[in-house]
C-alpha positions as CSV (number, residue, x, y, z in Angstrom):
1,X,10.5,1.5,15.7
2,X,6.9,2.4,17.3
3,X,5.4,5.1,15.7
4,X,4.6,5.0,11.5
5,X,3.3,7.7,9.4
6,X,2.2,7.2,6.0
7,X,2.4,9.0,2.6
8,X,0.3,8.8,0.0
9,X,-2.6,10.2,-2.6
10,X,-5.8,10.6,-0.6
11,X,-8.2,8.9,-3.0
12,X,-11.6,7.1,-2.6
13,X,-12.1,4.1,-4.3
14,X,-15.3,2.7,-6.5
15,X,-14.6,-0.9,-6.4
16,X,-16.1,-2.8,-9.7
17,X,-16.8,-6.5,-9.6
18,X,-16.2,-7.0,-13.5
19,X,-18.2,-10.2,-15.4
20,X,-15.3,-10.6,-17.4
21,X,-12.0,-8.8,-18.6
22,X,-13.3,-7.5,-21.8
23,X,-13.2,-3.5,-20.4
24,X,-9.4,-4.1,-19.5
25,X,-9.2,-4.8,-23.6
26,X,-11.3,-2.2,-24.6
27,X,-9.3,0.3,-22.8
28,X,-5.9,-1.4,-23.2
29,X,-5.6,-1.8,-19.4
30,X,-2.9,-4.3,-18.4
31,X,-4.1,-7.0,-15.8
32,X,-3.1,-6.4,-12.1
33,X,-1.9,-2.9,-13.2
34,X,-2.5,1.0,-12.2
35,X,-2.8,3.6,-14.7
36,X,-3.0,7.0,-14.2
37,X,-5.4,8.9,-16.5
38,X,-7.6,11.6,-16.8
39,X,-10.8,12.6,-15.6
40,X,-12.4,12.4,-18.9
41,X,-11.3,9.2,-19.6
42,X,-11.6,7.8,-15.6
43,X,-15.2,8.8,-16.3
44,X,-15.4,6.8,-19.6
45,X,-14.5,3.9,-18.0
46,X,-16.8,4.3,-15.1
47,X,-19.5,4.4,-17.8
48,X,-18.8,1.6,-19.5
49,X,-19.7,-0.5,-16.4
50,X,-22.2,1.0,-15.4
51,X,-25.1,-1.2,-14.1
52,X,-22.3,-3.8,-12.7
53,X,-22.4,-4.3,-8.7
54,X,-19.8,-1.7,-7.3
55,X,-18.9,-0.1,-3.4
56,X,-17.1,3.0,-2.0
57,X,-14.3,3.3,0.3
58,X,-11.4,5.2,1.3
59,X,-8.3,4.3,-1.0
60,X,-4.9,4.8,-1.4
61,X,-2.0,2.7,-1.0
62,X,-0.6,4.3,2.4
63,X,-3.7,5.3,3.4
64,X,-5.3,1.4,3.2
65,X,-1.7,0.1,5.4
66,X,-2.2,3.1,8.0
67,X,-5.5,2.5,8.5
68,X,-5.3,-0.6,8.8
69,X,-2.6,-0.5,11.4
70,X,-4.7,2.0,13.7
71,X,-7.3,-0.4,13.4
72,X,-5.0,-3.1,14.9
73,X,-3.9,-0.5,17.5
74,X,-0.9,0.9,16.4
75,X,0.3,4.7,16.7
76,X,0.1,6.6,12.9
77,X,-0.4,9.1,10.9
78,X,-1.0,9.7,7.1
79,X,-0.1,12.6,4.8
80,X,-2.5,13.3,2.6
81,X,-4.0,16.1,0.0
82,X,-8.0,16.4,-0.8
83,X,-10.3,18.4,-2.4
84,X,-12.3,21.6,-1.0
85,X,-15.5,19.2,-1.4
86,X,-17.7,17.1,0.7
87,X,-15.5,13.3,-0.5
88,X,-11.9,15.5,1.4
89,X,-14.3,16.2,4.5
90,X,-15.7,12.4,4.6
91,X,-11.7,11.4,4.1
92,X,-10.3,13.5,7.1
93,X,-13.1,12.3,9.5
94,X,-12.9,9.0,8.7
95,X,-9.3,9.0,9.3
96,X,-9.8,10.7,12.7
97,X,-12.8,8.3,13.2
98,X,-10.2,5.3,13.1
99,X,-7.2,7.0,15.4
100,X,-5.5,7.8,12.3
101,X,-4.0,11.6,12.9
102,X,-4.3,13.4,9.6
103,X,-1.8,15.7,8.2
104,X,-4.3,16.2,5.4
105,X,-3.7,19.4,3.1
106,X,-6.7,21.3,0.4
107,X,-6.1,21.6,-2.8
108,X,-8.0,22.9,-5.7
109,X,-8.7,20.4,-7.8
110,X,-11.6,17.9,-6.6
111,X,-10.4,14.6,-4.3
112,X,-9.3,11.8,-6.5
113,X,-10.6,8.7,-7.3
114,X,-9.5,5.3,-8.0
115,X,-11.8,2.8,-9.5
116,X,-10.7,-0.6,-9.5
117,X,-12.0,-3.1,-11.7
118,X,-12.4,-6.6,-9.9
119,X,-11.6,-9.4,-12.9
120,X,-13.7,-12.9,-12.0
121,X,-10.8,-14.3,-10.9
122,X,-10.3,-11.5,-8.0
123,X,-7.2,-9.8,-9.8
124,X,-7.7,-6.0,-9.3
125,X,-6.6,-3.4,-12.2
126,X,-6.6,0.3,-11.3
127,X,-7.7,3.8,-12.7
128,X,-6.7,6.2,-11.0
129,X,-7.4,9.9,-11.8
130,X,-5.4,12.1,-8.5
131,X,-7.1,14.9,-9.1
132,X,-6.1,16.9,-5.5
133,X,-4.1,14.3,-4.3
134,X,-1.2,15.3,-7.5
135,X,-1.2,18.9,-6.0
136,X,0.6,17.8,-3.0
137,X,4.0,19.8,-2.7
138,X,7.2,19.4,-1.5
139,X,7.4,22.8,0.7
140,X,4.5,21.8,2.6
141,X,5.9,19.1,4.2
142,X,7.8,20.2,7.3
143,X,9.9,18.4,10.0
144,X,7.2,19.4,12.0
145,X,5.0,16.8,10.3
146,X,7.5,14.0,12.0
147,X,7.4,14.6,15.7
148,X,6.6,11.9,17.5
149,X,7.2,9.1,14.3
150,X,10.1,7.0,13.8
151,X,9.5,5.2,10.4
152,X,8.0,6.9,7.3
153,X,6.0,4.4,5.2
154,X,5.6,5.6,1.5
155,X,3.5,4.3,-1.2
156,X,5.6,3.6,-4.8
157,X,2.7,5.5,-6.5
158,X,3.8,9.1,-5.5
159,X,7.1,8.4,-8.2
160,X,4.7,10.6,-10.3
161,X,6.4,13.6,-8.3
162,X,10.0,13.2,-7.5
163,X,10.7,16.2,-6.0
164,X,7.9,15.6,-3.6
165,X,8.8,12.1,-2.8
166,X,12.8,12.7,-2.5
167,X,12.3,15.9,-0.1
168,X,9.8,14.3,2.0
169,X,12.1,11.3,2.7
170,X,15.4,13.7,3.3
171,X,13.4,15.5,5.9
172,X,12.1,12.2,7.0
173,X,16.3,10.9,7.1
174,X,16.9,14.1,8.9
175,X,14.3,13.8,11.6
176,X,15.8,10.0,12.1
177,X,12.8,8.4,11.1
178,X,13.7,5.3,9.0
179,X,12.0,4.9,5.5
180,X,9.8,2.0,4.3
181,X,8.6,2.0,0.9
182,X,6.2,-0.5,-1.2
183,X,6.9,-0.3,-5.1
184,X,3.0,-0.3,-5.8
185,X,2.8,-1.4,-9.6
186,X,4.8,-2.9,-11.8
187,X,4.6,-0.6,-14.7
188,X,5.1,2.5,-12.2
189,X,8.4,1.2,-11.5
190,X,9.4,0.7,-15.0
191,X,8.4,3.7,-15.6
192,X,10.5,5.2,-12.9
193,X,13.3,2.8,-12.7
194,X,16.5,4.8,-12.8
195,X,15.0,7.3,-10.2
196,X,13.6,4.7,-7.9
197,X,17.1,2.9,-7.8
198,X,18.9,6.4,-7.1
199,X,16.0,6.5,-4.1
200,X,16.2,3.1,-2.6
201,X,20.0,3.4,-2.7
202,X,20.6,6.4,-1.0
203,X,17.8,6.7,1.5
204,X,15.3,3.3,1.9
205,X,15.7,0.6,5.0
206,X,12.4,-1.3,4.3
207,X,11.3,-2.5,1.0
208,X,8.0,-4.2,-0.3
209,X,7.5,-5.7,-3.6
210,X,5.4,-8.7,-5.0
211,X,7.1,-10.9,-7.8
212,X,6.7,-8.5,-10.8
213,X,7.3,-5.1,-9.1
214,X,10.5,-7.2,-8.1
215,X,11.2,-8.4,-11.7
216,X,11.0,-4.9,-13.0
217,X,13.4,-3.2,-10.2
218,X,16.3,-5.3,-10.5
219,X,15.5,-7.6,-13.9
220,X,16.0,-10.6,-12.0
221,X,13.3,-13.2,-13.2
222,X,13.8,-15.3,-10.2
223,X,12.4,-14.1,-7.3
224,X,15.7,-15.2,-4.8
225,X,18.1,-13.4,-7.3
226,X,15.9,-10.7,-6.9
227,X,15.4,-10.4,-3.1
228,X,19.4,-10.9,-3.2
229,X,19.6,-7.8,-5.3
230,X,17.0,-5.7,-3.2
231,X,18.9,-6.4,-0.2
232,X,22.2,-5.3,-1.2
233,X,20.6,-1.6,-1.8
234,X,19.0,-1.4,1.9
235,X,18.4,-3.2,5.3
236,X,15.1,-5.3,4.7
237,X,13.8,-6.9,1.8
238,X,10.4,-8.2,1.5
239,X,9.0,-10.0,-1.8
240,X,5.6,-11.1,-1.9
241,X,5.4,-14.1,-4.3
242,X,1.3,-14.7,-4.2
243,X,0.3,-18.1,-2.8
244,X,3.8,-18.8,-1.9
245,X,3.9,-16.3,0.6
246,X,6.9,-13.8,1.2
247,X,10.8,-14.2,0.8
248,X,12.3,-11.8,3.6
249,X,16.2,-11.2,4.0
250,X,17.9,-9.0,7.0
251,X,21.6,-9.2,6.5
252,X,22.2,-13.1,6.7
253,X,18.8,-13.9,7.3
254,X,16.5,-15.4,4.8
255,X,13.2,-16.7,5.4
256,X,10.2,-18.0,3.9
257,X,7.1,-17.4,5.4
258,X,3.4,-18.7,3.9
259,X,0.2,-17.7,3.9
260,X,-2.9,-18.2,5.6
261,X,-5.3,-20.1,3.0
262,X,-8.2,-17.1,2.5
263,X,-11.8,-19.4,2.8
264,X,-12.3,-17.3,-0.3
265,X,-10.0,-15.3,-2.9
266,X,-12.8,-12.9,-3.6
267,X,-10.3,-9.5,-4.3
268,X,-6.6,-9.0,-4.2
269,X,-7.5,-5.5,-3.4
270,X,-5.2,-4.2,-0.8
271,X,-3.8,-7.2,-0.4
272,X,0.0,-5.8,-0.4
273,X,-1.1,-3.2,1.5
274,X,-2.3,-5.5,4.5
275,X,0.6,-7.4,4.0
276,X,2.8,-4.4,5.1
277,X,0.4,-2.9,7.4
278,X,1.0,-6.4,9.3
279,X,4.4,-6.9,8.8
280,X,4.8,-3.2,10.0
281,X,3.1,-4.1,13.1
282,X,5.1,-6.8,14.2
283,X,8.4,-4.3,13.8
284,X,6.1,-1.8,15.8
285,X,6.3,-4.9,18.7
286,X,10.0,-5.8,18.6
287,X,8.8,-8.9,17.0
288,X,10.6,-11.5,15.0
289,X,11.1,-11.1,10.9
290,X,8.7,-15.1,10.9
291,X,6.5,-13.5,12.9
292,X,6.2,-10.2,11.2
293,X,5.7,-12.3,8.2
294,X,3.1,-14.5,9.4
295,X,1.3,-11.2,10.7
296,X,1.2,-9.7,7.4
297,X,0.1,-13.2,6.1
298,X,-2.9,-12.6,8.2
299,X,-3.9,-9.7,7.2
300,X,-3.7,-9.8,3.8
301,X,-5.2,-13.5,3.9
302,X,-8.5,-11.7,5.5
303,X,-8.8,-8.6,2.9
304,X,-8.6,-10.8,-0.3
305,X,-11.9,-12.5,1.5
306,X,-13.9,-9.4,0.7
307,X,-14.4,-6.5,-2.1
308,X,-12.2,-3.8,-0.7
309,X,-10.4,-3.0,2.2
310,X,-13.2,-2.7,4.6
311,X,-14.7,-5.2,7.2
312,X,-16.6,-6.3,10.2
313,X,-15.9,-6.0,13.6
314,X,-16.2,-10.1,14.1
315,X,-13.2,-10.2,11.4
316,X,-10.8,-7.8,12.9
317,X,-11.5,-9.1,16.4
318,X,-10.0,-12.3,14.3
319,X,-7.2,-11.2,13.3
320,X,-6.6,-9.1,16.5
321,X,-6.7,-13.1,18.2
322,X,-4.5,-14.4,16.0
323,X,-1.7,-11.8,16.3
324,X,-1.6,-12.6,20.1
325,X,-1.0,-16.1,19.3
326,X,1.9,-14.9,16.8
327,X,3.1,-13.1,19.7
328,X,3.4,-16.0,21.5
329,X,5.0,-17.9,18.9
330,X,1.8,-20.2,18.9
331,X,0.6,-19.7,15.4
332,X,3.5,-19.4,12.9
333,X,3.9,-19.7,8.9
């Protein structure tokens, strides 16, 4: 495995730092959650924090672990569907800006949006209105797309389209990429639960999921029973469990791995993402399952230290320095 190409909605994100949780009440938004709604309603929301402090940046599950891996060095690509306006052209560029090559579609609808509402306590609860992104179709993705790629990375949140998501993964399977998925929400998998079983069973060698997204696929509280279950439906199982780090299993082996303490917990946004965009990595490099753990402990450690997914060169150069010293089995969790 060298060569990763993501999946995903094409979104940009408003990112909201929140005074308190009272919005999440007002709009019966469940903490740590992602809804999808409207654009009437998105827009609601948006109002009613208006005035707090807020940024932009590019979005999307896949899209935040691809890009992240380019920036590390790797060799991806992300598939993608924007809006004939000004946010799609600012997405494709900044994807080819990073390395990233884009296999990014036009749809008719206007790009989506996600705008994630940053609690005090750094917990992140999404609304997400796809807008393009949801017109994304199964027939327009080719085998062509996978030349070159030998693992397919999909984000949980595309479930709102099964046809979509169970074609592009048999073409994937066909092409003999292997298949990494990350559950993405809770409440998406709930809401899916039968059809993301049938999936996982039939075609998935990677999967990510923290502790609840865990709970709700196999309805094991514990988060051992759980990885146990996981990993009897496909090769790798990885369960993030917050500040205890990550329970992996391949086969016989089970690990633990921990995190790196962030100087600051300022957003879990992207966290998971990092997480896999790191542990990706190390599977990119032949690398051990501790020290793809400890590399997606890294990278995740970093993005919880600022609002959003986007930082400084002086950080990355960071965590570029303290891979190489995973490499060399120096720094481990």
């Amino acid at each position: 495995m060298k060569n990763v190409i993501g999946i995903g909605n094409a979104l940009t994100d408003m990112l909201v730092n929140l005074r308190s949780d009272a919005v999440l009440g007002k709009y019966n938004l469940p903490k740590g959650s992602m809804s999808l709604v409207d654009s009437k309603l998105q827009t609601a929301i948006s109002k009613s924090v208006a005035g707090l402090p807020y940024s932009l940046s590019l979005g999307g599950s896949a899209g935040n672990t691809i890009r992240a891996m380019a920036r590390i060095g790797c060799k991806v690509g992300f598939i993608g569907k924007v809006g004939p306006d000004t946010t799609g052209d600012f997405f494709v560029q900044a994807l080819e800006n990073l390395g990233v090559e884009p296999f990014i579609f036009r749809g008719t609808e206007r790009s989506g949006k996600c705008v994630s509402l940053i609690s005090p306590d750094g917990e992140r609860t999404m609304v997400t209105h796809l807008g393009a992104a949801l017109e994304l179709e199964a027939d327009e993705i080719t085998p062509a797309i996978f030349d070159g790629y030998d693992c397919l990375y999909v984000e949980g949140y595309l479930v709102q389209n099964h046809a979509l998501l169970r074609h592009t993964v048999e073409t994937a399977r066909r092409c003999g990429l292997k298949i990494a998925i990350d559950l993405a929400s809770f409440n998406v998998v709930e809401e899916n639960l039968d059809f993301l079983r049938s999936l996982v069973a039939d075609s998935v060698d990677i999967l990510f999921a923290n502790q609840d997204e865990a709970k709700a696929f196999t309805g094991e509280s514990e988060p051992v029973n759980a990885l146990q279950a996981i990993s009897d439906m496909c090769e790798l199982a990885v369960i993030k469990i917050g500040t205890r780090g990550a329970l992996i299993k391949n086969g016989s082996e089970v690990l633990h791995v921990g995190i790196m303490a962030a100087a600051k917990r300022v957003d879990t946004t992207g966290a998971g993402d990092f997480y896999a965009a790191g542990f990706l990595t190390g599977l990119c490099n032949g690398l051990s399952l501790r020290q793809c753990g400890t590399i997606g402990a890294i990278t995740a450690g970093k993005v919880i230290e600022v609002v959003g997914t986007t930082f400084g060169e002086e950080v990355w150069d960071e965590v570029l320095r303290l891979i190489r010293k995973v490499e060399t089995e120096k720094y481990l969790f």
